[in-house]
C-alpha positions in Angstrom: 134.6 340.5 65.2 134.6 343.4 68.1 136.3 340.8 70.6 139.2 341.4 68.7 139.3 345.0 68.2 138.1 345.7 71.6 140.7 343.5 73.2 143.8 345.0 71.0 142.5 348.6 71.4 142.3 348.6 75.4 145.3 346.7 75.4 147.2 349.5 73.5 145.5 352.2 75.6 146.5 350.4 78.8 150.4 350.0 77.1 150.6 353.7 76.7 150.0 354.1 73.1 148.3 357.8 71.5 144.2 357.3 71.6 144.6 357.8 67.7 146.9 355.1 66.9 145.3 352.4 69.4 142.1 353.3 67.5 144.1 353.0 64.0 145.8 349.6 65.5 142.5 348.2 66.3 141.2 348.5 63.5 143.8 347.2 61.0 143.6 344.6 63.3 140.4 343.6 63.0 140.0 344.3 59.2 143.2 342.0 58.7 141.0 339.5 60.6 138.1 339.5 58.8 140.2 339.3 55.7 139.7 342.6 54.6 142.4 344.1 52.0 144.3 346.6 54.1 144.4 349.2 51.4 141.2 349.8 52.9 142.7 351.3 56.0 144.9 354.5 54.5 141.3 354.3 52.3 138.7 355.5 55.7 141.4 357.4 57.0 141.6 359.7 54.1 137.8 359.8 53.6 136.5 360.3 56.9 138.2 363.4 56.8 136.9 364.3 53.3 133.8 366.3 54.8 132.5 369.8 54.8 131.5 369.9 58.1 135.1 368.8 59.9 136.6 372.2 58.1 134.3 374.2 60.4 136.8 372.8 63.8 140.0 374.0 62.8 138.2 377.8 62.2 136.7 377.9 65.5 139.3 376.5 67.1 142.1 379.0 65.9 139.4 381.9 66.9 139.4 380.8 70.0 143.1 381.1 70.5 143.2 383.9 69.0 140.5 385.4 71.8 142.2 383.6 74.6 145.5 385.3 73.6 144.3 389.0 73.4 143.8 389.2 77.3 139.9 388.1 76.7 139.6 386.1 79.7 140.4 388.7 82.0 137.8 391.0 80.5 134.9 388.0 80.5 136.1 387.9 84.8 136.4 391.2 85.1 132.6 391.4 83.7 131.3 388.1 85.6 132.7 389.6 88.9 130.8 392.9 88.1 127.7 391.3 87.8 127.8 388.5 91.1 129.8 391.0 93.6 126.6 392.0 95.3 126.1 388.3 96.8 127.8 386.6 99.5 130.0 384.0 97.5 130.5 386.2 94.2 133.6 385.2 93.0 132.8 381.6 93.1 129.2 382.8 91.1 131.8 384.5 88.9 133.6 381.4 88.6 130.6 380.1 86.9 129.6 383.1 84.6 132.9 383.3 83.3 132.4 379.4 82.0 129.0 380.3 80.5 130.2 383.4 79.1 133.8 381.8 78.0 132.1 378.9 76.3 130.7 381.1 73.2 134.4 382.0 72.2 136.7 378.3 73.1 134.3 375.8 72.1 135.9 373.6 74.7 136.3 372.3 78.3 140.0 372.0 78.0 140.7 375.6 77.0 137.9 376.5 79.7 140.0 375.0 82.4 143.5 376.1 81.3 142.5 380.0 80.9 139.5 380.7 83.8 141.8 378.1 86.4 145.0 380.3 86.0 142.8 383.3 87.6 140.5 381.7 89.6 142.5 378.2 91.1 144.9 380.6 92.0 142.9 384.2 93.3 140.1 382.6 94.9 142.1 380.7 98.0 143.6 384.7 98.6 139.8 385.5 99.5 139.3 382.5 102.0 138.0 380.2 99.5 139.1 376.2 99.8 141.9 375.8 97.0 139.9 372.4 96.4 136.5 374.0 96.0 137.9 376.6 94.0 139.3 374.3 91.6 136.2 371.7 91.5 134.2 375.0 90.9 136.2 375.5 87.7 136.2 372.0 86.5 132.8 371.8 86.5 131.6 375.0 85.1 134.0 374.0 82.4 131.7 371.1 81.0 129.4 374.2 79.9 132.6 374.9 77.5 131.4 372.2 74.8 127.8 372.3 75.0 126.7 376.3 74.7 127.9 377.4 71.0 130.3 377.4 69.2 131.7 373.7 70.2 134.0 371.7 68.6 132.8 369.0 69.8 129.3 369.3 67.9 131.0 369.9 65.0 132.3 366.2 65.0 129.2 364.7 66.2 127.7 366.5 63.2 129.9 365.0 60.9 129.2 361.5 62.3 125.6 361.5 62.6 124.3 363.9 59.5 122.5 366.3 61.4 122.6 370.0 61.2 125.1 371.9 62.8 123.4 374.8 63.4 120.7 373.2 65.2 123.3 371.3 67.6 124.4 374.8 68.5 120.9 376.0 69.5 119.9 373.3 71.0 123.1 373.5 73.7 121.7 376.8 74.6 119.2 375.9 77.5 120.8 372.5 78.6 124.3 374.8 79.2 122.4 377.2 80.5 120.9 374.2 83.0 124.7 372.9 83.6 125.8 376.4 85.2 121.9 376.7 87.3 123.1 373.1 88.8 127.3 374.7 89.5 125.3 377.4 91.1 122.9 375.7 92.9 126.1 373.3 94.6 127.8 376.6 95.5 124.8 378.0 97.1 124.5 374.5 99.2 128.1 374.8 99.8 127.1 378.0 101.5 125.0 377.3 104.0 126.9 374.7 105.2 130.1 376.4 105.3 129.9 379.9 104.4 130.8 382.1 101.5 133.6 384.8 101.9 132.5 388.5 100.4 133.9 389.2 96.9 137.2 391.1 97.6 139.4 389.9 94.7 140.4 392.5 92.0 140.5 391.0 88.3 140.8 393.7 86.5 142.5 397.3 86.3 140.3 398.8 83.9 137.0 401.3 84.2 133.8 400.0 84.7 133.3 401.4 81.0 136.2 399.6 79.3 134.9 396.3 80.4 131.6 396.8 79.2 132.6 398.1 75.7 135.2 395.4 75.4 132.4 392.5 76.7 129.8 393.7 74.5 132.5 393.4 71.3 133.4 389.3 72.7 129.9 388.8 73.0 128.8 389.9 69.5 131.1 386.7 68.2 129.1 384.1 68.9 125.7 386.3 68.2 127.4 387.0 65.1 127.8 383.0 64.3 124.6 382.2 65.1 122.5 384.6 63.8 124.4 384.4 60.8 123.5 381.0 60.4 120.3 381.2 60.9 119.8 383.9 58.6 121.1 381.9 55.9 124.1 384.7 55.2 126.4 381.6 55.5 127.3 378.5 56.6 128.6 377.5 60.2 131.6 376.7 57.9 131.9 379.9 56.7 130.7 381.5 59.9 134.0 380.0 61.6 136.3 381.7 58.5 134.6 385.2 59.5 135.2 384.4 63.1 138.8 384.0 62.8 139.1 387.3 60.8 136.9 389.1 63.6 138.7 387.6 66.6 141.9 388.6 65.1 140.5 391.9 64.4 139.5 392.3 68.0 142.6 391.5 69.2 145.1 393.3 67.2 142.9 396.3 66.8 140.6 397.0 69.8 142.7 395.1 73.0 146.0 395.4 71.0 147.6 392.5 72.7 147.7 390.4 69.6 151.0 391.2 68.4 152.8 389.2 65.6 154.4 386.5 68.0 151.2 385.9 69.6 149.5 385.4 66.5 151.8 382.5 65.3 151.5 381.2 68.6 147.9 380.6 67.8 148.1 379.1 64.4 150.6 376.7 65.7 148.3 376.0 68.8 145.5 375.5 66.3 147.4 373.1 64.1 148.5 370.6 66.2 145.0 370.5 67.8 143.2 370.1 64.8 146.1 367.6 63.7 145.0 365.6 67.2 141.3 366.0 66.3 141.7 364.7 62.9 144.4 361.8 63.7 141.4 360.6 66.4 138.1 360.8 64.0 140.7 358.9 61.3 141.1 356.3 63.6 138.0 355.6 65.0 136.3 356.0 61.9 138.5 352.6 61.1 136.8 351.0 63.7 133.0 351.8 62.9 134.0 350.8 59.4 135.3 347.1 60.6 132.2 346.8 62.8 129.0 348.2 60.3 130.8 346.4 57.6 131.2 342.6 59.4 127.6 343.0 61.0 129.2 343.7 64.5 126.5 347.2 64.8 123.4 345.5 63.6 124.0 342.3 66.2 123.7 345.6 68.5 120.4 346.9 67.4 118.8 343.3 68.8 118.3 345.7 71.9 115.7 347.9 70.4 113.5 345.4 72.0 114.5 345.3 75.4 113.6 349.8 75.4 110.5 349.1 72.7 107.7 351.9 74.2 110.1 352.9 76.6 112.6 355.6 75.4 113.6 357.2 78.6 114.9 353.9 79.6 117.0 353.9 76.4 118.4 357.0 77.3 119.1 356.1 81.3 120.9 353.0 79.3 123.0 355.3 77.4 123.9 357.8 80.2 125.3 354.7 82.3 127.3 353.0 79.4 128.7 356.0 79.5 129.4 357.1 82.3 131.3 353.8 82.8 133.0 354.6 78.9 133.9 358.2 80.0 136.4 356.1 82.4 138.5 355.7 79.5 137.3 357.3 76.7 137.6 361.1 75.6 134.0 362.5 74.3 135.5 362.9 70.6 136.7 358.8 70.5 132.8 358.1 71.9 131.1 360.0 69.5 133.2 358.3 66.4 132.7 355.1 68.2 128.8 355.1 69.9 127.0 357.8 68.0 127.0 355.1 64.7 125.5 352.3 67.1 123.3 354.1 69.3 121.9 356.9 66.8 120.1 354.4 64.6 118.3 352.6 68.0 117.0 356.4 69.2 115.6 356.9 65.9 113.7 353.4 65.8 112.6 354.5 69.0 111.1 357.7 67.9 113.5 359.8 70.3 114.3 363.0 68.6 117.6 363.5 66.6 118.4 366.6 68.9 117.3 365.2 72.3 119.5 362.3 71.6 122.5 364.4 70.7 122.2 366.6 74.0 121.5 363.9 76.1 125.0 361.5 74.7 127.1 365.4 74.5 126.2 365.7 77.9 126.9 362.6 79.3 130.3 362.1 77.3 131.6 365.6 78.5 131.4 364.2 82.1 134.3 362.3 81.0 136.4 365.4 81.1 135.9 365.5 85.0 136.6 361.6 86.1 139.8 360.1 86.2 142.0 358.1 84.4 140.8 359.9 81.6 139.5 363.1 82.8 141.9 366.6 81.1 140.0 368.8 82.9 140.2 367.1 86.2 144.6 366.9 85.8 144.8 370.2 84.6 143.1 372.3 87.7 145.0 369.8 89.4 148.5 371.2 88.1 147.4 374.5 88.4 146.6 374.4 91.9 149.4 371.8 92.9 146.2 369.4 94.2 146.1 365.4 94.9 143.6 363.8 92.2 142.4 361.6 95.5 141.3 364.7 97.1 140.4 366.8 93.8 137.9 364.1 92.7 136.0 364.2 96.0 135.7 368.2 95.6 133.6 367.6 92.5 131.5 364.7 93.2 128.7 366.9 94.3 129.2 369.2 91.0 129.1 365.7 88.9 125.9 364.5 90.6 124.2 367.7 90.1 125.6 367.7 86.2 124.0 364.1 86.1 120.8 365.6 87.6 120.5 367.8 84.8 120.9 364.7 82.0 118.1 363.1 83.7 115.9 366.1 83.4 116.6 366.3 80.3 116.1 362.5 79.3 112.5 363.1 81.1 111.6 366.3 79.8 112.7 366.4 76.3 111.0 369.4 75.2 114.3 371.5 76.9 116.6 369.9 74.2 114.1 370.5 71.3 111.9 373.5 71.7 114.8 375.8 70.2 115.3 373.7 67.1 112.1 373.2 66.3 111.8 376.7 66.6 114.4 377.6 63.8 113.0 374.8 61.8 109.8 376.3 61.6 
C-alpha cells in the first residue's frame, strides 16, 4: 500500500504541485486503493487539526512577527556586536549570537534567515568579509532558530507524537546552544586559515544604554514563556496568547515602531503561515492514516531487530534516512510523516522520548540548508544575489560540523535529557 502513495506523492512533488496537496493527493489515492470510503479523507483533515497543542503555532508565530516588525532585530545585532567586538572576527561571532539570541522570539529558521541576512549578507562584505561566507554564516546559525524555544516546529512534533511541549522546549536548550559552539568553532577555523577582519560595522544608532534596556525587555519573552510553564501559571498554549499581547505591547509602547499598518501586516503574515502549516499537517496526516490503518507502519517495525541492544545505531539509521529525506522534504512534512514510524521503534528500544525528539528535530532542520528543498539556503541566496552551486560549498563545513553535533548527541544522550528530567522531578 505505500508503493502507491509514495510513487503518486513524489510524482506530484516533481510536477510542481504545493507539498500540502501532493500529500492530500497521495493519500486519497491510496485510501481509494485500499477501498477505503473517501469521506474519510475531509474526515483526518478536519481532525488532525482538532488539537490543543496546534493552537499554540499560530500564537507564537504572530509574536514573532510582531517582534520582527518593531525594529527587534536590529536591537538583538546591535547587542551581539556589543558583546563579540573585542575579537578578531566579531561580526561574524555576532552573526551567530544574533541566531541564538533571535531564536527565543521567531521560533524559526526561515524568519531567522530573512531578518538577520538583510543586515548581515549585506554589511558584513563592507568589512572585508567573503559575501559567500557571510551568507553560509547566516544559514547556518539559522538552524538554531527551531531548536532553542519557542519553536514552531516542536509544537507540531508535539502534537504528533503526545509528548510535552514544555519539555521539547527545555530540552532544545543545550543542543542549540551546541549548534552555535559548532558555527563558532567553523568561523574560528576559517580564521586561521584565512584571517578575520576587525569589527568595524555600525548596527545601530542608539546608546550603549538603550540597547541594553531594550535587550533585557526581548529577552524577558521567552523567560517569561518558559518559566511560566514550568511554574504551572499556564499552558504553553496560553503562554503564546500572553506573548502576543506582550510583543505587541513592546512594540507599540516601548520601540514605538508598531504602528497600525504594521500591525495588520503581521496578522496577515501570521495567517497565511499558519494556513500553510495547517494545509501541510492535514495532508500528511492523510497519509500516516492510509499507512497505520492497512499495516504499511507495523511491516516497518520488523526492523527493531536489526538495532535490538544497539540504540545508537538506530539513531545513526535515522540521522542518514534523513539526511537523504531532507533532500526533498521540509522538517514539518517529516515529522507528520516519520515521527509515527520511527517514535514507536525508539521506544521499544528504550531510547528516551526526548533524546529521540532532539536527535530527528536536529537532523530534519538540516533540511533547511541542502538543496532542492533547502528555504534557508535560496533565501541568503536572494539576498545576497549568490549562485546555489557556489552557496552550497560555503556551508558544507557549517553542515558537517551541525552533523557532528547530532552524533554527539546520539552518543551522549544525557545533553538532550538532563534538563527534562530535571523539570520532571
Amino acid at each position: 500500500m505505500s508503493i502507491p502513495i509514495m510513487v503518486s506523492f513524489f510524482f506530484l512533488v516533481a510536477a510542481g504541485v504545493p507539498i500540502a496537496i501532493s500529500l492530500g493527493a497521495a493519500g486519497s489515492i491510496g485510501a481509494w486503493t485500499a477501498g477505503f470510503p473517501m469521506v474519510l479523507i475531509p474526515t483526518r483533515f478536519f481532525t488532525s487539526l482538532d488539537n490543543f497543542a496546534l493552537l499554540a503555532a499560530p500564537f507564537y508565530i504572530l509574536a514573532g512577527d510582531f517582534m520582527n516588525r518593531s525594529g527587534i532585530t536590529t536591537t538583538l545585532i546591535a547587542f551581539s556586536a556589543r558583546m563579540t567586538r573585542w575579537t578578531k572576527g566579531g561580526t561574524a561571532y555576532a552573526n551567530v549570537l544574533s541566531s541564538i539570541l533571535f531564536a527565543g522570539i521567531s521560533g524559526t529558521a526561515i524568519a531567522d534567515t530573512a531578518a538577520l541576512g538583510q543586515i548581515f549578507i549585506k554589511g558584513m562584505p563592507k568589512e572585508g568579509y567573503r559575501k559567500e561566507f557571510a551568507a553560509a554564516i547566516t544559514v547556518a546559525s539559522s538552524m538554531i532558530g527551531p531548536i532553542i524555544p519557542p519553536s514552531v516546529i516542536m509544537i507540531v512534533y508535539a502534537s504528533v507524537a503526545r509528548v510535552s511541549i514544555i519539555e521539547l522546549f527545555v530540552a532544545g536548550f543545550i543542543p542549540g546552544l551546541l549548534l552555535g559552539l559548532a558555527c563558532a568553532a567553523v568561523i574560528f577555523v576559517y580564521g586561521l586559515k584565512r584571517g578575520l577582519p576587525r569589527d568595524s560595522f555600525k548596527f545601530a544608532d542608539k546608546s550603549l544604554t538603550r540597547i541594553y534596556v531594550e535587550s533585557v525587555l526581548v529577552f524577558t519573552i521567552p523567560a517569561f514563556i518558559v518559566i511560566g510553564t514550568l511554574s504551572g501559571a499556564f499552558t504553553a498554549t496560553e503562554a503564546g496568547g500572553i506573548a502576543c499581547i506582550y510583543a505587541f505591547l513592546i512594540g507599540r509602547l516601548v520601540f514605538r515602531t508598531l504602528n497600525r499598518r504594521e500591525s495588520i501586516q503581521a496578522l496577515k503574515s501570521a495567517i497565511r503561515t499558519t494556513s500553510s502549516l495547517y494545509l501541510v499537517i492535514a495532508g500528511a496526516s492523510v497519509v500516516s492514516y492510509v499507512l497505520t490503518v492497512t499495516g504499511a507502519v507495523s511491516q516497518i517495525g520488523g526492523v527493531v531487530g536489526l538495532f535490538a541492544g544497539t540504540p545508537e545505531l538506530f539513531l545513526l539509521f535515522v540521522l542518514l534516512c534523513l539526511l537523504v529525506i531532507g533532500f526533498f522534504l521540509e522538517p514539518g512534512v517529516q515529522v507528520m510523516l516519520l515521527v509515527p514510524i520511527f517514535l514507536p521503534i525508539a521506544r521499544q528500544l528504550g531510547i528516551d522520548d526526548m533524546h529521540f525528539a532532539m536527535v530527528f528535530l536536529l537532523s530534519g532542520t538540516l533540511s533547511l540548508m541542502t538543496p532542492p528543498v533547502g528555504i534557508c539556503l535560496f533565501v541568503a541566496c536572494q539576498i545576497g544575489s549568490i549562485p546555489v552551486g557556489r552557496m552550497f560549498r560555503e556551508i558544507l563545513p557549517f553542515l558537517f560540523a551541525e552533523i557532528a553535533v547530532i552524533l554527539l548527541l546520539i552518543f551522549v544522550p544525557e545533553l538532550t535529557v538532563f534538563l527534562p528530567n530535571l523539570i520532571a522531578g
